[in-house]
Chimera marker file (.cmm) of the C-alpha trace (Angstrom):
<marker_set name="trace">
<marker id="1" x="0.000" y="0.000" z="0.000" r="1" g="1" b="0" radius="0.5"/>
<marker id="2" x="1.130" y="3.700" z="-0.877" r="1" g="1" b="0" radius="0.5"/>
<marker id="3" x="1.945" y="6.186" z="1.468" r="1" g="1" b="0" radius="0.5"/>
<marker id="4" x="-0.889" y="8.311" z="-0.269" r="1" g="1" b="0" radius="0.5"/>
<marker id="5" x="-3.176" y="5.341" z="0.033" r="1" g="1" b="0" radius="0.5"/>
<marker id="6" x="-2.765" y="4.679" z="3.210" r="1" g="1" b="0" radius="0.5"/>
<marker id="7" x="-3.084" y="8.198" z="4.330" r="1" g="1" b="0" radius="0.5"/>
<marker id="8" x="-6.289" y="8.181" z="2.166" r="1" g="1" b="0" radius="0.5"/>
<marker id="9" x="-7.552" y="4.816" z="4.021" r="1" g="1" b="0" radius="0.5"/>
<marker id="10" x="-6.660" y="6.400" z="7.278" r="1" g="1" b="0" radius="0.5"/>
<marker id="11" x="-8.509" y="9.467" z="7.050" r="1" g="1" b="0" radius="0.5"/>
<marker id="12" x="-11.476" y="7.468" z="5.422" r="1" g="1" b="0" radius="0.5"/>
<marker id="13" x="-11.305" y="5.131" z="8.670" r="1" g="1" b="0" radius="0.5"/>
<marker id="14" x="-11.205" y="8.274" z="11.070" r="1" g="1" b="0" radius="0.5"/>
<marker id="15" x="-14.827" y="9.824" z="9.055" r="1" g="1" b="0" radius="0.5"/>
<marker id="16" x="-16.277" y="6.502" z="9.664" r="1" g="1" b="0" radius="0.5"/>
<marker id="17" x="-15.470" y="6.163" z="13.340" r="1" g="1" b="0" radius="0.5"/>
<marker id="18" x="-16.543" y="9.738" z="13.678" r="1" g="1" b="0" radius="0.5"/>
<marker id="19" x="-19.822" y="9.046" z="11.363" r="1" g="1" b="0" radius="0.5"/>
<marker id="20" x="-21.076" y="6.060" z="13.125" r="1" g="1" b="0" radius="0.5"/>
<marker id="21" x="-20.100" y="6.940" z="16.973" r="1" g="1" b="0" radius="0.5"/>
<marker id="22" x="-23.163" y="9.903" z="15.519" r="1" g="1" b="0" radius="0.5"/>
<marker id="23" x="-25.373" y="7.072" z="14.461" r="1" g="1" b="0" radius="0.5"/>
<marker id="24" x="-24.777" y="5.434" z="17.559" r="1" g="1" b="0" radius="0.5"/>
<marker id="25" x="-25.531" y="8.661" z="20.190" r="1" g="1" b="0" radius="0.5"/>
<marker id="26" x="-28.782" y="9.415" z="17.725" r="1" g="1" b="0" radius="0.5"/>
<marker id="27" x="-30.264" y="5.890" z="18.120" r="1" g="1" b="0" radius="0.5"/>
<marker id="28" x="-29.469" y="5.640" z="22.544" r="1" g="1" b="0" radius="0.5"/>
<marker id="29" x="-30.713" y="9.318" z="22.272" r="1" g="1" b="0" radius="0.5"/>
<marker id="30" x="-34.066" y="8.309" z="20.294" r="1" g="1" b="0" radius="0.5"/>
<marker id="31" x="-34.340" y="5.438" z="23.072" r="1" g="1" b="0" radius="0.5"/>
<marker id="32" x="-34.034" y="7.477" z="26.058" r="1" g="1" b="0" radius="0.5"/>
<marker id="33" x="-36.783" y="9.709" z="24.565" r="1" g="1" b="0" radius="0.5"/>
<marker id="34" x="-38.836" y="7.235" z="23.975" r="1" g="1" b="0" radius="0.5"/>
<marker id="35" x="-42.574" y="6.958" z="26.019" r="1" g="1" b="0" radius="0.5"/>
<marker id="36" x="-42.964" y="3.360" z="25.219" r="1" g="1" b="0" radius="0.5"/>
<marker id="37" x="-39.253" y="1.445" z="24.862" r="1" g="1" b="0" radius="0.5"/>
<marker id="38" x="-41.416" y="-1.219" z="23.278" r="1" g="1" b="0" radius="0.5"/>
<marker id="39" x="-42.300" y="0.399" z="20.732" r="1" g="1" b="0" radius="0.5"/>
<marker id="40" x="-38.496" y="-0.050" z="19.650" r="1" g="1" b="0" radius="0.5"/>
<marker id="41" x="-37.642" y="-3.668" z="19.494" r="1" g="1" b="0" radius="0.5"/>
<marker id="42" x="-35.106" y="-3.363" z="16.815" r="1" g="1" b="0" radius="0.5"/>
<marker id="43" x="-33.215" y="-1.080" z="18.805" r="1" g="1" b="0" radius="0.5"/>
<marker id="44" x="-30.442" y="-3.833" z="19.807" r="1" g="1" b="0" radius="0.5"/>
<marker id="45" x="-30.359" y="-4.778" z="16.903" r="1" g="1" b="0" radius="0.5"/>
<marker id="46" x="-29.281" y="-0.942" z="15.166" r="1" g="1" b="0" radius="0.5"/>
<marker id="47" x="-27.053" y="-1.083" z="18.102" r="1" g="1" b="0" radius="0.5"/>
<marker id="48" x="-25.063" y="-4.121" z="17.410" r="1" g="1" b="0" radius="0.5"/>
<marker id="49" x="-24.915" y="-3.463" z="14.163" r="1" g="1" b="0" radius="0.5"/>
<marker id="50" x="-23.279" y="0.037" z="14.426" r="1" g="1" b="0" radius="0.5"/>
<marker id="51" x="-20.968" y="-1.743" z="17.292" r="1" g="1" b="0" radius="0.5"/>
<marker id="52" x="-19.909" y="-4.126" z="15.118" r="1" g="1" b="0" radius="0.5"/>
<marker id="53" x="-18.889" y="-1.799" z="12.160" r="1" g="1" b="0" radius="0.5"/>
<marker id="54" x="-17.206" y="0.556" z="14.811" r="1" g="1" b="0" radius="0.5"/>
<marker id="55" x="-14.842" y="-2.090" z="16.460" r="1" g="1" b="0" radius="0.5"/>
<marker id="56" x="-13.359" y="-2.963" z="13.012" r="1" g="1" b="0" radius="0.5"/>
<marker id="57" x="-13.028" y="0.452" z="11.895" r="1" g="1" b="0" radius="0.5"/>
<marker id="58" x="-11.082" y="0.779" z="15.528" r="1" g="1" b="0" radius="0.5"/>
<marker id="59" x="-9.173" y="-2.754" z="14.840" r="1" g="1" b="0" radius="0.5"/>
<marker id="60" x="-7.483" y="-0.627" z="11.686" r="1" g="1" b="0" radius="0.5"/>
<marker id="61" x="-9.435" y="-2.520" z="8.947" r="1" g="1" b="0" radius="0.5"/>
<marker id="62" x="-12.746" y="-1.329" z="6.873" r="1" g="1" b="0" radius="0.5"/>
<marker id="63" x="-16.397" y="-2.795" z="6.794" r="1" g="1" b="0" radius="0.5"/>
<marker id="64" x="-16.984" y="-5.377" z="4.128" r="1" g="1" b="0" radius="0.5"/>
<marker id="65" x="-17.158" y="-3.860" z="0.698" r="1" g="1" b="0" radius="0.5"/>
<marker id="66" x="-21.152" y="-4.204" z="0.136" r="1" g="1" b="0" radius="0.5"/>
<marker id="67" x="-21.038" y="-2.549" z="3.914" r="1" g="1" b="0" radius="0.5"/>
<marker id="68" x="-18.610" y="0.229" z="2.721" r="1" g="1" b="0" radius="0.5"/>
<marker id="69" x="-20.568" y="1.037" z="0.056" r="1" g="1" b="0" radius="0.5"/>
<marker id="70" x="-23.876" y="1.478" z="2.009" r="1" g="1" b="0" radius="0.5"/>
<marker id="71" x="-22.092" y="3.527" z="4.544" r="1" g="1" b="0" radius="0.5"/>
<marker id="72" x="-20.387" y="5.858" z="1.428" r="1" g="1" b="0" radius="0.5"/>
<marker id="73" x="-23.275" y="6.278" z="0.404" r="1" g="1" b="0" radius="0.5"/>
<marker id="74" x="-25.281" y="7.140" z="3.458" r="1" g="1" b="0" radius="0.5"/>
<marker id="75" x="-22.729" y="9.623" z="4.403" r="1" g="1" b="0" radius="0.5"/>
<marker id="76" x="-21.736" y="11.042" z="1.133" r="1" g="1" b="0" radius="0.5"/>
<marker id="77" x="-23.753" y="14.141" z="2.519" r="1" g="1" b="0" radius="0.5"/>
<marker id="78" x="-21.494" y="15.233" z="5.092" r="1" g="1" b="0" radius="0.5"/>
<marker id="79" x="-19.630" y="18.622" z="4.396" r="1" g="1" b="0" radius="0.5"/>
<marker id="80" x="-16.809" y="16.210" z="5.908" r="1" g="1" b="0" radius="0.5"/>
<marker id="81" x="-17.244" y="13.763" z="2.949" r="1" g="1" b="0" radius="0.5"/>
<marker id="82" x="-14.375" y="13.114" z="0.672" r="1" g="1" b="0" radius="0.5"/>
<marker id="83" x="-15.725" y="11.895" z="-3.136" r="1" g="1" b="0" radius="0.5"/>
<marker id="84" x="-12.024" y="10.388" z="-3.487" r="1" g="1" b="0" radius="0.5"/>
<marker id="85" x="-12.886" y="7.486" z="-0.969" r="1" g="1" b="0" radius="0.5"/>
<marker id="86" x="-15.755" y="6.429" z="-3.558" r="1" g="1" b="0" radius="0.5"/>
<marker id="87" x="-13.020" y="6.105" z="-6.029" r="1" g="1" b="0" radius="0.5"/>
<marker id="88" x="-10.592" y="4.347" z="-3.780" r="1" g="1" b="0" radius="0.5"/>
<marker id="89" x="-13.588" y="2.009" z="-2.996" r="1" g="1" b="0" radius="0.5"/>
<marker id="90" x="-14.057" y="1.506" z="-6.837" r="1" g="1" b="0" radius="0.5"/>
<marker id="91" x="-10.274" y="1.388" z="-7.828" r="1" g="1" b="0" radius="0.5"/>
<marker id="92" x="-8.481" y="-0.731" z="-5.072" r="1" g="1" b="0" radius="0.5"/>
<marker id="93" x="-11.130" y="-2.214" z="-2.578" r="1" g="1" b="0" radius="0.5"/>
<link id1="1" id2="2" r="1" g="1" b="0" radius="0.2"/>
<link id1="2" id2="3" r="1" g="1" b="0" radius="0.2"/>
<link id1="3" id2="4" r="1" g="1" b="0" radius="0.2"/>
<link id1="4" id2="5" r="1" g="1" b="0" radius="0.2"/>
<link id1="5" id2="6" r="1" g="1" b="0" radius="0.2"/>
<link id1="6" id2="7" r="1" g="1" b="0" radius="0.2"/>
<link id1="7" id2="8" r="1" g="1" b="0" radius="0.2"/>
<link id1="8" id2="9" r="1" g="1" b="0" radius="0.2"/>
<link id1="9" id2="10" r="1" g="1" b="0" radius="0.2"/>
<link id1="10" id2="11" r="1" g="1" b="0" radius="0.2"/>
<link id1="11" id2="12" r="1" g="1" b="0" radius="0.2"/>
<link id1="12" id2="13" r="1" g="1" b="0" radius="0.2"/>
<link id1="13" id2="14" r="1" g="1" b="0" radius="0.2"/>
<link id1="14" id2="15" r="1" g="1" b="0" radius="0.2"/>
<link id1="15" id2="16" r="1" g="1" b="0" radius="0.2"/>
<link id1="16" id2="17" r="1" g="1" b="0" radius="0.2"/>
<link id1="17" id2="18" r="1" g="1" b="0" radius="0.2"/>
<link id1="18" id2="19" r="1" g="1" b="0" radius="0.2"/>
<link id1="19" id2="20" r="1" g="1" b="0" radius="0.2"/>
<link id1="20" id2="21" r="1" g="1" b="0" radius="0.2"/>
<link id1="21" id2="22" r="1" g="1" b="0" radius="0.2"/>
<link id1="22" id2="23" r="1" g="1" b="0" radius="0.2"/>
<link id1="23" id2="24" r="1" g="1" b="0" radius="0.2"/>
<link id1="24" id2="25" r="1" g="1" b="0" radius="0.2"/>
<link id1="25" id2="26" r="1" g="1" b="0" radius="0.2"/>
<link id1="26" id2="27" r="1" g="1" b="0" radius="0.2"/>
<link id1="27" id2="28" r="1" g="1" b="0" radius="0.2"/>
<link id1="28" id2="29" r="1" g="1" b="0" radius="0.2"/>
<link id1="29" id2="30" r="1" g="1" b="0" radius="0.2"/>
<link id1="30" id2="31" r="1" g="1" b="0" radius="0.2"/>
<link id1="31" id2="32" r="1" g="1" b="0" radius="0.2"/>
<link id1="32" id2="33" r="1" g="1" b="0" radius="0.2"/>
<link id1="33" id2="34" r="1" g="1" b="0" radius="0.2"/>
<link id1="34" id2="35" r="1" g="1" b="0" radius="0.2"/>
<link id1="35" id2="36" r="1" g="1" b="0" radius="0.2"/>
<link id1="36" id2="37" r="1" g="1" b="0" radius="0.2"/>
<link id1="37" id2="38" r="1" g="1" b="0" radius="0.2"/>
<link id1="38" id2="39" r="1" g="1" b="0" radius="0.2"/>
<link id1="39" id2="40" r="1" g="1" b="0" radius="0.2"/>
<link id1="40" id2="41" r="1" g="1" b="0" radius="0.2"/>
<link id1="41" id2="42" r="1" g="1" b="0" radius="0.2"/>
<link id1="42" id2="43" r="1" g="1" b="0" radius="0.2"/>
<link id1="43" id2="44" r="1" g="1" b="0" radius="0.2"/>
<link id1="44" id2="45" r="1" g="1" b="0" radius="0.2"/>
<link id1="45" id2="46" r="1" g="1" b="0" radius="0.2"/>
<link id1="46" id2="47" r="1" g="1" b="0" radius="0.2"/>
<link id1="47" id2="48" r="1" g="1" b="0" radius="0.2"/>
<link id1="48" id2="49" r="1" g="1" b="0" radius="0.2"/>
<link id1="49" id2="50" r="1" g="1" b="0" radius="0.2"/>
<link id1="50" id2="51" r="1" g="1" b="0" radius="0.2"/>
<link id1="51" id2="52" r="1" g="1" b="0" radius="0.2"/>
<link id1="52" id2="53" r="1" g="1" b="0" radius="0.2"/>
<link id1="53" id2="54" r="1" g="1" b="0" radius="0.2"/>
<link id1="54" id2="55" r="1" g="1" b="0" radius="0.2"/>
<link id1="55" id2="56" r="1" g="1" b="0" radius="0.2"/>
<link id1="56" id2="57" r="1" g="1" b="0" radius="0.2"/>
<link id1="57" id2="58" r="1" g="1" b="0" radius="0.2"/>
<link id1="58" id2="59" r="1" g="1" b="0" radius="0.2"/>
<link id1="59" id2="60" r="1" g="1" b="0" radius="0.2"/>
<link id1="60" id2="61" r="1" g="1" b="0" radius="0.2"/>
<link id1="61" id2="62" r="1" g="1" b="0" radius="0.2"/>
<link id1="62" id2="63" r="1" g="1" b="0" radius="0.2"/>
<link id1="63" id2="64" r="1" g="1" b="0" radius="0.2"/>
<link id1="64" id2="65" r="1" g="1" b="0" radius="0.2"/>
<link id1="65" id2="66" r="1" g="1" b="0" radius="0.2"/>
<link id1="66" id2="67" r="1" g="1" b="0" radius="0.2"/>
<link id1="67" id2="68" r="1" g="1" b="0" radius="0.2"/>
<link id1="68" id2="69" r="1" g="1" b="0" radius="0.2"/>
<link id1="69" id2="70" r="1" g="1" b="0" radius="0.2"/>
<link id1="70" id2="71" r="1" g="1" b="0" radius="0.2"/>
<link id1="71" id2="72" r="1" g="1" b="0" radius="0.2"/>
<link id1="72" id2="73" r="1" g="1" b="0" radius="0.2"/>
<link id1="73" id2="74" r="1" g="1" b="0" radius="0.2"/>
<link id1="74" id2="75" r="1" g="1" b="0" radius="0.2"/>
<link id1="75" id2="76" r="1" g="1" b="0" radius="0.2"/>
<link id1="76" id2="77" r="1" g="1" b="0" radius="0.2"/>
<link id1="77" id2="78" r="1" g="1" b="0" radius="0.2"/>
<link id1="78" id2="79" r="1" g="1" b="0" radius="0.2"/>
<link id1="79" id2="80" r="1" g="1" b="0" radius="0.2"/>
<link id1="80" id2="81" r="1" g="1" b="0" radius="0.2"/>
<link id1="81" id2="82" r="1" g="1" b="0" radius="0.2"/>
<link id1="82" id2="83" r="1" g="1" b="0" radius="0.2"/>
<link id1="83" id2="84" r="1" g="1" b="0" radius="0.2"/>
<link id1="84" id2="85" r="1" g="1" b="0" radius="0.2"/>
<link id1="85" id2="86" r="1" g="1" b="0" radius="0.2"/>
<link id1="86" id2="87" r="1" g="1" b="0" radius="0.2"/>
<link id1="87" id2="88" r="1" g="1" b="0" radius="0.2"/>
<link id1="88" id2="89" r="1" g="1" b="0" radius="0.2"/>
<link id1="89" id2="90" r="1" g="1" b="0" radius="0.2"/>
<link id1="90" id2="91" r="1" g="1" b="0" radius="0.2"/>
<link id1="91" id2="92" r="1" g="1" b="0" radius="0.2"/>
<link id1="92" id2="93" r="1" g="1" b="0" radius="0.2"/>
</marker_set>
């Protein structure tokens, strides 16, 4: 791996962590708002999910490459958002 790509996969690593650890606070913040926790069952399961994308982003690797593009996508919004990462995604990934 490059210096440049590496530099590119780190910084794409860093907007994830920082992306999801938002997804996470919105979905415990949605839950402690809730009147009915019921009415939430799938809650655990939108946490574990974002858990389990966040401890490999932490473990230095990247989600699997159907589960980077979703995320790319989902976050390609974000005035933080680098368009390059879709093209790493495409080109070496």
């Amino acid at each position: 791996m490059t210096g440049r790509l590496r530099q590119d996969v780190g910084a794409l690593r860093g907007f994830l962590e920082a992306r999801l650890m938002e997804d996470l606070a919105r979905i415990w913040a949605r839950d402690a708002v809730a009147v009915d926790p019921e009415r939430r069952p799938g809650m655990a399961a939108q946490v574990e999910v974002v858990d389990d994308l966040l401890r490999v982003v932490r473990s230095g690797g990247l989600p699997e490459r159907r589960e980077l593009r979703i995320l790319l996508h989902g976050y390609g919004g974000h005035p933080d958002f680098d368009p390059a990462w879709q093209a790493l995604l495409r080109d070496w990934l």
